[in-house]
C-alpha positions in Angstrom: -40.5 124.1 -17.9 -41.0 122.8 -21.6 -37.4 121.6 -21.3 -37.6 120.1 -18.1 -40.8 117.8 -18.8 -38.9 117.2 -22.3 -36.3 115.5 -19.7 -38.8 113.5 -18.0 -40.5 112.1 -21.5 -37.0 111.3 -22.8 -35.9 109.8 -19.2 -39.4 107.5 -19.2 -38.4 106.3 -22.7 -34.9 105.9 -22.2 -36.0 104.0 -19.0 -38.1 101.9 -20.5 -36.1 100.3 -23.5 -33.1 99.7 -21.4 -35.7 97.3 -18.7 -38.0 96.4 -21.7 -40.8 96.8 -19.6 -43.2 99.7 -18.1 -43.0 98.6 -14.2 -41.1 100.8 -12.1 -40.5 103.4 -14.8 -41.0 106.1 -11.8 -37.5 105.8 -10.3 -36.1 107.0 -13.4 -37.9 110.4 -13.0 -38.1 111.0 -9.5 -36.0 113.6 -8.9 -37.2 115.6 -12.2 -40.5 115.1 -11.6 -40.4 116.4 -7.9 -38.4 118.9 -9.1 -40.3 120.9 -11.7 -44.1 119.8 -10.5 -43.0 121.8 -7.5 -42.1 124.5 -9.6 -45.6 125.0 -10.8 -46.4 126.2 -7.7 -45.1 129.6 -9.1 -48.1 129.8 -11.8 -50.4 129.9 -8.7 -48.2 133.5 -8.1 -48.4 134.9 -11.9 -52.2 134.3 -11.9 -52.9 135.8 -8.8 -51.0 138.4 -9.9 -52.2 139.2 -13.1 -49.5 138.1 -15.1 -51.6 135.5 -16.5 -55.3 135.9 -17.3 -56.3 132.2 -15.6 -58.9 131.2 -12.7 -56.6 131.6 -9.4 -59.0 129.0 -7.5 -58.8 126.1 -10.3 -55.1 126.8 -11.4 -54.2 126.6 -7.8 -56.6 123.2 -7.2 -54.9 121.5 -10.1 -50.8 122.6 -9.1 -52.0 121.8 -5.4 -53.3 118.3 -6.3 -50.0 117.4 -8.4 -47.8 118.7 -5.7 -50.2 116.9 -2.9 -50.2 113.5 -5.6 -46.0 113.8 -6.0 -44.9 114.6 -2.2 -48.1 113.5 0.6 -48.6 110.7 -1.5 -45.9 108.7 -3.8 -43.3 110.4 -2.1 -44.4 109.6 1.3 -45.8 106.3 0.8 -43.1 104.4 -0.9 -44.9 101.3 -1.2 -47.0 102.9 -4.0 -43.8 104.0 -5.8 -44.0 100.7 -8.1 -47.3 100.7 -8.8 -48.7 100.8 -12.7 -50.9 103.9 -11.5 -48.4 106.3 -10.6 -46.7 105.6 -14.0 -50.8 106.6 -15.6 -50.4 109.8 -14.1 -46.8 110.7 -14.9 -47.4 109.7 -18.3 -50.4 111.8 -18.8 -48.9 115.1 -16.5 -45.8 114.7 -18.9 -47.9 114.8 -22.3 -49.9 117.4 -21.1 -47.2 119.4 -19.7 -44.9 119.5 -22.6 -48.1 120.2 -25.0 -49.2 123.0 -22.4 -45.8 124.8 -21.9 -45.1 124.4 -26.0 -48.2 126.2 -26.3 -46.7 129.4 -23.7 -43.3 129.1 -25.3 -44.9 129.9 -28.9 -47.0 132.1 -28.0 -44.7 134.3 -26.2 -42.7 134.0 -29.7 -45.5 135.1 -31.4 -45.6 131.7 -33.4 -48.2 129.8 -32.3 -48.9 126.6 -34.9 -52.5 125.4 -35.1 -51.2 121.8 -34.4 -49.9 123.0 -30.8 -53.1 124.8 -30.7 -55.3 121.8 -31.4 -53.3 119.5 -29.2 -53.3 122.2 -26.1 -57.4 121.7 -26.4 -57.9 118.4 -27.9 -55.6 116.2 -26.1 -56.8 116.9 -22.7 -60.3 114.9 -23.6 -58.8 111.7 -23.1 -55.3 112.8 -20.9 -57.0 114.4 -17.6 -59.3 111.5 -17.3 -56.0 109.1 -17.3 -54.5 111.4 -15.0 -57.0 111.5 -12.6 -57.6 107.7 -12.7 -53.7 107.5 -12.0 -54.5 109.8 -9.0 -57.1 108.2 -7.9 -55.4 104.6 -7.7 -52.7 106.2 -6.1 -53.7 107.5 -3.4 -56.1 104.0 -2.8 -53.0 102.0 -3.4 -51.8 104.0 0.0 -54.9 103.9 2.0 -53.5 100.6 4.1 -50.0 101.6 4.4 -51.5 105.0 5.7 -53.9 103.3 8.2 -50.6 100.6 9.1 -48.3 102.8 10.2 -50.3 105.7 11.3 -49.0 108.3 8.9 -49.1 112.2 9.3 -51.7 111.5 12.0 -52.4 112.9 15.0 -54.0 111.2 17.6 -55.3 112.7 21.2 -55.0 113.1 24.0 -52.0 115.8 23.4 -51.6 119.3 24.7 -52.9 121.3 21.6 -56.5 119.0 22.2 -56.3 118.1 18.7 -56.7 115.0 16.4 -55.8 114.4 12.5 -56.1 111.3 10.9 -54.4 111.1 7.5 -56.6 108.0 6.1 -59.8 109.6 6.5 -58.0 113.0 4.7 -57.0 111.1 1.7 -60.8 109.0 1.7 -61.8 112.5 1.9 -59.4 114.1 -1.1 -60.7 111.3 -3.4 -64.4 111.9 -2.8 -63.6 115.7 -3.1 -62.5 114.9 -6.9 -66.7 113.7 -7.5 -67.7 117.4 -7.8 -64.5 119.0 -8.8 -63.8 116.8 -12.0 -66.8 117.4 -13.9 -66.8 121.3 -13.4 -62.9 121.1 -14.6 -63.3 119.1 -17.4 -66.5 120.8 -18.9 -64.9 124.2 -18.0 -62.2 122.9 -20.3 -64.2 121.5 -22.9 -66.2 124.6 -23.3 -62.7 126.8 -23.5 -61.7 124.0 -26.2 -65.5 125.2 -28.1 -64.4 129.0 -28.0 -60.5 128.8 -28.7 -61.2 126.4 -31.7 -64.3 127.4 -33.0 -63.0 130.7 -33.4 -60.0 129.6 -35.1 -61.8 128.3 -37.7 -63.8 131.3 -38.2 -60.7 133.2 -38.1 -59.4 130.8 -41.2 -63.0 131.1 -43.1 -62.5 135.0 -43.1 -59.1 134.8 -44.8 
């Protein structure tokens, strides 16, 4: 996973000095990008099954809103494909992603370098806000191209007496980040507190 989101960075970059601009970077990385965000599905599994210590119910809200962001959304909605916000939040799942999964890959080796360390809890401050911003625009950049053509919806009468409208979902999805954010983003904060804090205490003592 470190080496596939390595391939996305280097394909955004490459990308970008060969147009000389930032627009439409996301067709460069489309396939990669589907490819190994839908692969993080699997961390939902190793948590749930002890293999890693983490929260089930927020590890599997933050995989489930990337997969839902890369697939219901930009994938679906191809309108949005060239707009500036997806590139916000593939910019900031990549950073964090390659920073999160050096931080695994170390640790596993038994190497773990404070400067990973401090990036794993540091960077975050000002990369999940971007990311969600990125999200956020997103999925508003697709609210009329939803509503236009009637997307994923189901309307009645039909014989299952059932209704879904995919417009009012996504309104929904964006409201449902008001509460969720905050509790994510302070959780983190106050993990970044413990894990650093008693880094430095561990350095004082030697």
């Amino acid at each position: 996973m470190t080496a596939g989101w390595l391939v996305i960075a280097v394909g955004l970059v490459r990308a970008y000095l060969a147009k000389g601009s930032y627009h439409n970077l996301y067709y460069s990385i489309e396939k990669p990008l589907k490819f190994f965000q839908t692969g993080a599905l699997l961390e939902i599994l190793h948590c749930a099954f002890g293999i890693v210590p983490s929260s089930v119910v927020l590890t599997a809200f933050q995989v489930m809103s990337r997969v839902f962001l890369t697939w219901a959304v930009t994938h679906s909605v191809k309108e949005v494909q060239s707009e500036d916000s997806v590139l916000l939040f593939v910019v900031a799942w990549t950073v964090t992603e390659i920073i999160r999964y050096s931080f695994y890959t170390f640790n596993l080796l038994n190497h773990l370098p404070y400067l990973i360390k401090w990036a794993r809890y540091t960077l975050f401050i000002v990369l999940y806000p971007m990311g969600v911003l990125g999200e956020l625009l997103t999925i508003y950049a697709a609210l009329p191209f939803v509503r236009q053509s009637g997307l994923y919806s189901i309307s009645l009468p039909n014989k299952y007496n059932f209704s879904f409208d995919y417009y009012t979902f996504l309104i929904l999805v964006m409201i449902s980040y008001i509460p969720l954010f905050p509790q994510l983003y302070f959780h983190m904060l106050h993990q970044r507190r413990k894990v650093l804090s008693h880094t430095e205490e561990h350095k004082k003592s030697e």
